[in-house]
N, C-alpha and C positions, 0 to 999 in steps of 0.2 A: 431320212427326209431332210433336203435344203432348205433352211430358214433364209428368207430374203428381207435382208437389214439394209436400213439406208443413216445412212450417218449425221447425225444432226449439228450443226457449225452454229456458235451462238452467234448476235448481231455483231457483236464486239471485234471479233475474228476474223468474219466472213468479211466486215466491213472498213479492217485494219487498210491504212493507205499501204501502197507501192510502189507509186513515183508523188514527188515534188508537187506535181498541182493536184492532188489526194488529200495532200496534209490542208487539213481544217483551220481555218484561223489564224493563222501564223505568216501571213504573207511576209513579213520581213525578214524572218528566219529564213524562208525556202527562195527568198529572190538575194540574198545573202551566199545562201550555199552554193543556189547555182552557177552566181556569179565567178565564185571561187574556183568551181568546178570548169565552170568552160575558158578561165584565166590560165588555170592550171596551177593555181595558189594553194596547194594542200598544206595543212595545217599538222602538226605530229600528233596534236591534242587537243580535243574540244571537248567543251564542259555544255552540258546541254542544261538549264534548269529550268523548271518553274511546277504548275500544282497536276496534281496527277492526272493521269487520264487525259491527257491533251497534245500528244504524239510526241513527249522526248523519244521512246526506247524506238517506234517507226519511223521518224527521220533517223536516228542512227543506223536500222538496215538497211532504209533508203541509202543511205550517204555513203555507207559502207560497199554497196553494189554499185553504183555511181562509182565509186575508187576501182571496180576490180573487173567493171566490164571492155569485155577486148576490147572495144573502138575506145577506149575511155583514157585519163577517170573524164567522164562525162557527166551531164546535167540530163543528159537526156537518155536515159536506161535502155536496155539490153533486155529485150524479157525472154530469148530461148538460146542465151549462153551456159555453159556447162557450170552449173553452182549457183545460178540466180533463183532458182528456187529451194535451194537450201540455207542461202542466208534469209531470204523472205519470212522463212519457216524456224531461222533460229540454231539452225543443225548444222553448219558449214564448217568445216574443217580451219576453216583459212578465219574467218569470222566468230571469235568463239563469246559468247555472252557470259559474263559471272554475276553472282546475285551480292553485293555487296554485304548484306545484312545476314549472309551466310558465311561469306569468307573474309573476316574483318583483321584476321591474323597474320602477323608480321611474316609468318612460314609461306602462306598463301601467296603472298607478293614475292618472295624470294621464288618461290615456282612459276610464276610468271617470267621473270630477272632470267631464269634458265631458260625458256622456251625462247623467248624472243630473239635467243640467239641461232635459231635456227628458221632457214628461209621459208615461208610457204610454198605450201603442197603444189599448187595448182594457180594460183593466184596471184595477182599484182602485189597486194599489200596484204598481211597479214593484221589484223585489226582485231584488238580487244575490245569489245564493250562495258564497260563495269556500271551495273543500275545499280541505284542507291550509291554511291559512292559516299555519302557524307559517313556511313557507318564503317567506313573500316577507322583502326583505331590510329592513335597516334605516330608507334613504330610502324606501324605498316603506311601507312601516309609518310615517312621521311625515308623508307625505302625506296616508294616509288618516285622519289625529288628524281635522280640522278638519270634512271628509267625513262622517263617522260622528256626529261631536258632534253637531251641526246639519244635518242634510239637508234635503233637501223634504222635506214633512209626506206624497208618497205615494213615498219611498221609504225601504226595509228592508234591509239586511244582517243575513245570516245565515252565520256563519262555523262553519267545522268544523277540526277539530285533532286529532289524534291526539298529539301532545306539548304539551300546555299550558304545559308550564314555557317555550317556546320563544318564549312569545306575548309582548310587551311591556307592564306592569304598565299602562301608560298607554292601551293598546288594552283590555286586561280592564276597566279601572275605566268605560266606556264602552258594556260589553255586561252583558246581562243572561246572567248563565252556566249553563249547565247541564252538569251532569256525567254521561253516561251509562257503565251500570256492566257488565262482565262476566256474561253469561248463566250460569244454571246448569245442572248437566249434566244433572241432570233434563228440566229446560224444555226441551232442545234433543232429548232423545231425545224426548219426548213432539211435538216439530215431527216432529220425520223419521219419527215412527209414522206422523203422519196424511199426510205425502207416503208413504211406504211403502203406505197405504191408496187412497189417490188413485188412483196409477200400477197398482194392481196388483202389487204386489213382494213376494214372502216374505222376510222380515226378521226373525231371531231377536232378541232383547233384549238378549247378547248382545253382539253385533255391532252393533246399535244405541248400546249404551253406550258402546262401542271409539269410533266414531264421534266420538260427542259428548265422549268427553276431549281426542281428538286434536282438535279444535277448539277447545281452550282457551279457552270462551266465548265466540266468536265462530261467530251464529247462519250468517252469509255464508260463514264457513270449511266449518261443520257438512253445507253446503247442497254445496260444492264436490266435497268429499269424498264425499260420498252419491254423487254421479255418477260420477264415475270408478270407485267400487265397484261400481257400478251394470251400467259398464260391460261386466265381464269376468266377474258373478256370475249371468250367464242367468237374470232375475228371479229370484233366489232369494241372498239377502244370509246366509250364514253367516261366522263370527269363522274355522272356518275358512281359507275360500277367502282371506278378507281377509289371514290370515295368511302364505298361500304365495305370493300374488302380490304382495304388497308387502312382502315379505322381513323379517316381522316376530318377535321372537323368542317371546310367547307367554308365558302366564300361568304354564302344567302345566308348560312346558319351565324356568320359572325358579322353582315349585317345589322340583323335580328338584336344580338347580343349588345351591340354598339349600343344601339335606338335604345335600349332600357337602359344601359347605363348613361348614358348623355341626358335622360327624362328622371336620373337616381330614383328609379325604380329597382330596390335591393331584393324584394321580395322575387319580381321578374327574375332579375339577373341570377338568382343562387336556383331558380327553377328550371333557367334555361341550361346551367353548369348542368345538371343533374341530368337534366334529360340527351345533353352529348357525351356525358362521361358515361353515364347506364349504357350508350350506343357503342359503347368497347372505345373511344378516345382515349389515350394517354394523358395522363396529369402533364407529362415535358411537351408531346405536342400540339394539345390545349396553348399553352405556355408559350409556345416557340410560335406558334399562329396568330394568336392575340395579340402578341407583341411585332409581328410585322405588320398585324392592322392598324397598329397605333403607328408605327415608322410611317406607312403611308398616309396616314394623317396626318404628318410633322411636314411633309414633304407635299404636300395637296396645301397646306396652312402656309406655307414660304409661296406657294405658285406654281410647284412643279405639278406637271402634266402630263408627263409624259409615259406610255404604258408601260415600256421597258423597266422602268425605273418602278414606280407602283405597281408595277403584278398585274394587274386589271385597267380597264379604261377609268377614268375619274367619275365619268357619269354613275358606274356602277355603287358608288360608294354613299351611304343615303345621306340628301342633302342635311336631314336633320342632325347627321354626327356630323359634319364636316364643318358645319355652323355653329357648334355649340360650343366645343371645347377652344379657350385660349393657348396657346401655344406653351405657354407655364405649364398647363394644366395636361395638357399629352405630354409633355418630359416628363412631369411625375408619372403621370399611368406608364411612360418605357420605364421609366427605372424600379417602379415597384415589379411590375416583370422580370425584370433581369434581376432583379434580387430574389424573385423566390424562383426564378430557375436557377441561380446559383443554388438553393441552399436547397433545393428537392433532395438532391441525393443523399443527404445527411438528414432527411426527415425523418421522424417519426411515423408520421401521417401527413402525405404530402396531397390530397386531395384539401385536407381542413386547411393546409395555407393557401393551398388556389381559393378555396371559397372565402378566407379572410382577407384575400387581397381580392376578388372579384368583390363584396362589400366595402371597400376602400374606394375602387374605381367609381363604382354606382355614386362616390361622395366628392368627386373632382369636381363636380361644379362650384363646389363651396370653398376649395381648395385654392390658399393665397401665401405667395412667399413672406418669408420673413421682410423683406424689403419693401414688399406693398403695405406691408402693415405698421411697418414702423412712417413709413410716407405719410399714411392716414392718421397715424398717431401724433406726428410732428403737425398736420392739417389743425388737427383738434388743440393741440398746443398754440397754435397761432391764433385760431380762433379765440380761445379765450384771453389768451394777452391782450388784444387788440377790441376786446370785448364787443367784436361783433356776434350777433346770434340771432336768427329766424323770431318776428313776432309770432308770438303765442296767436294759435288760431283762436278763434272767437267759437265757446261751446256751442255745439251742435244744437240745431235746433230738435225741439220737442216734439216735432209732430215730422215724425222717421216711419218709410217702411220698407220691407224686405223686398229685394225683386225678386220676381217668379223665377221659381226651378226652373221652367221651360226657356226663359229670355237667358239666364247663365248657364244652361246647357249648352245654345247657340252660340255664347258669346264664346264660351269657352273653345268649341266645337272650329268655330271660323279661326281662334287662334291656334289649336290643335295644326291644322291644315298649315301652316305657316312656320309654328314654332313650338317642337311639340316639347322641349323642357319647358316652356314659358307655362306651357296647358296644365304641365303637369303642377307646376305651383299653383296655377288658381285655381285647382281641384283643392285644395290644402287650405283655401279662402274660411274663415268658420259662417259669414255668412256678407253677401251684398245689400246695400242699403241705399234707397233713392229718396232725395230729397228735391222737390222740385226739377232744377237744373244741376243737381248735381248728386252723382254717383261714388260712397264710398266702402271700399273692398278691404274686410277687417278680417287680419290674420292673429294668430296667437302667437307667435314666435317673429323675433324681428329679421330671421334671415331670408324666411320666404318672403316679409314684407318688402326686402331689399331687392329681390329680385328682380320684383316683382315693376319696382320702382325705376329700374334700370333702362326700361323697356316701356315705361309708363305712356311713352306718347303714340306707341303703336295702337299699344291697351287702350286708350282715348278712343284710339280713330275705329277698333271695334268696337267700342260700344255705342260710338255712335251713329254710326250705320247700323247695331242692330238693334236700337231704341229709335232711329231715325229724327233726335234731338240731339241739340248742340249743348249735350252736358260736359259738366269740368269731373274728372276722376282724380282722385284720390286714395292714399292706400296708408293707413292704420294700423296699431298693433294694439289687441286687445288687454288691460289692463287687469290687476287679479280683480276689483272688484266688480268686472263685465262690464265698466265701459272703455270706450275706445279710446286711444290716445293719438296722437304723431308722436314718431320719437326719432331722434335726429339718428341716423343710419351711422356716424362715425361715433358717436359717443355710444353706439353698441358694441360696436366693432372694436371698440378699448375694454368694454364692460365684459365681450366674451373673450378676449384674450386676458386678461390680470381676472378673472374669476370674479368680479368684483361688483357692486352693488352702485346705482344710481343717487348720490345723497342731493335732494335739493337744497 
């Protein structure tokens, strides 16, 4: 009984260029070559470099069949001459490919040294390609000096590299170089639209652009990726699916995560860790995620706007994190990032440092450099040489009372809607107090009172719309013996940095 098999060709393969306007991205590479090509300026030696996956080793066949088609060497290919589809394919007799990282030995080049002396089979030029080339070693790199200088007149090396710096000044000075450069992510979703089209595949844009980041410019990557997605999304490619099957944490989900730490909600934050890492997340790509929502936050904080550059539209990003944190204060959240993704690998237990630096970030609000404090510190120093200082407010009057839960639920509630670190300090209030025409809000610790102060004139203007009186607000910090105080916000801000105690 005949079994009837059909052969399956990944995207990468099937999708590999064959002539010059194929190649992705690279427009100045291939308007370079062709120029050469219908010049009739062949070159002995070209160095092709840049990061993978972005068509060194297929402009090399390309260039190589361009060399060896009869009307040629031409720019303009030959697709049913005898050997065009064995160099296409890698198999050409005339054309022969070597793996660098396989034959990096002085002997290997010496066997080369000996072939080249003898003319091709069938073809114009006889052509080496060597990928990787930075891997072969020393002696075999000063083998091939003499080789490449001067060859036969019908043979060509064409070398590929992914680390140029690796290559030997003395072998570059010898090639003609080209630099191919990282795909853009546009370009590569606009690839995978038209295989999405090809195949048949429902594909949001979406999940298409998920795609093409995670491929880091690399068209070969973008193409890999697609198929395994491919795989497991029964024709129809949503960001979704991509999401729960390859244990991804998710745009909304790190939202979410921002909005608690920007309102130093710690308890939120270490609940919402638990509930994506429980979801199969990795501790590194936790880590690797977080830390590009904060880069585009560094880059949204400067003015940039632009999608490409941020990953998402700006709008998506909620307004309450984009407003809250000072630009000091996301450099610290990147570098404690990048600090414990350095050191995951050598953890112990590397979920307990994401949750000891997610409880760090939940604390960026209060977070001030060394520089701003010694600025405020020098502030307070001048003050007192100069002996200027706030009169003493005149003691409260006796006949105080509380305002209603209901009136600081709203007041709170309208500021919520606006500013929700702001809300979340006067949640932290121990209690509000109204005295005729004036409104004072008495905390127990002087940082939230600072906050709180910072922002006082907005704080004003809710309360006064939602008492609908023109009261004066005020913000206190409550004293050990329960009554209230003012206390001058710098001469805290000395008292909690030197540990140190208030002497009247």
């Amino acid at each position: 009984m005949e079994h009837e098999s059909t052969e399956y060709e990944v995207t990468a393969s099937r999708k590999r260029p064959r002539t010059f306007d194929e190649l992705t991205g690279q427009e100045f590479v291939v308007a370079t070559l062709k120029n050469a090509l219908k010049a009739g300026r062949i070159a002995h030696a070209y160095l092709f470099s840049g990061p993978r996956g972005v068509g060194k080793t297929s402009a090399a066949r390309i260039l190589a069949r361009g060399l060896n088609c009869p009307s040629g060497p031409t720019a303009d290919l030959c697709e049913d001459y005898p050997g065009s589809e064995e160099i296409a394919r890698g198999t050409s007799l005339d054309v022969i490919e070597i793996d660098g990282a396989s034959n990096t030995s002085v002997n290997d080049v010496r066997q080369i040294k000996d072939e080249v002396l003898f003319a091709p089979n069938s073809s114009r030029y006889k052509i080496y390609i060597i990928d990787e080339v930075h891997m072969l070693s020393n002696s075999a790199f000063n083998a091939l000096l003499k080789t490449i200088e001067e060859p036969p007149p019908y043979v060509a090396f064409i070398f590929a590299t992914t680390e140029l710096h690796k290559v030997p000044a003395t072998i570059k000075s010898r090639c003609q170089q080209f630099a191919f450069r990282l795909i853009s992510i546009d370009v590569i979703r606009d690839k995978l639209r038209e295989v999405a089209a090809e195949t048949g595949v429902v594909a949001n844009d979406e999940a298409l652009f998920w795609i093409a980041k995670e491929a880091t410019g690399s068209l070969r990557d973008a193409y890999t990726l697609f198929d395994q997605v491919l795989s497991f999304s029964e024709g129809e490619i949503t960001l979704e699916k991509i999401q729960d099957k390859l244990g991804l944490v998710g745009f909304d989900r790190l939202n979410e995560l921002a909005e608690k730490i920007v309102a130093g909600e710690t308890a939120a934050v270490l609940e919402k860790a638990d509930e994506m890492l429980s979801a199969g997340i990795s501790v590194e790509q936790f880590t690797v995620d977080l830390a590009e929502y904060f880069r585009s936050l560094m880059f949204i904080r400067h003015g940039v706007t632009k999608e490409s550059v941020l990953g998402y539209p700006v709008d998506r990003y909620a307004v309450s994190v984009r407003d809250a944190l000072t630009q000091t204060q996301i450099e610290r959240g990147i570098a404690l990032l990048f600090d414990l993704y350095r050191d995951i690998r050598y953890s112990l237990n590397p979920r307990f440092e994401l949750e000891l630096v997610l409880s760090r970030l939940a604390a960026l609000g209060s977070y001030l450099t060394s520089r701003e404090i010694l600025d405020e510190i020098e502030a307070v120093r001048s003050a007192i040489r100069t002996g200027s200082a706030d009169d003493p407010r005149p003691a409260p009057p006796l006949r105080q009372r509380v305002l209603e839960a209901e009136k600081v639920e709203e007041i709170v509630t309208i500021v919520r809607d606006n500013k929700v670190a702001l809300a979340s300090v006067l949640d932290k209030a121990v209690r509000w107090e109204l005295d005729e025409a004036h409104v004072t809000i008495v905390f127990d610790g002087a940082y939230a009172a600072n906050a709180v102060k910072q922002d006082i004139t907005f704080v004003r203007d809710v309360v006064r719309n939602a008492l609908d009186e023109a009261v004066n607000v005020t913000v206190t910090v409550e004293s050990n013996d329960g009554e209230p105080r003012e206390i001058d916000e710098k001469v805290e801000l000395v008292r909690k940095v030197f540990r140190g105690e208030v002497v009247q």
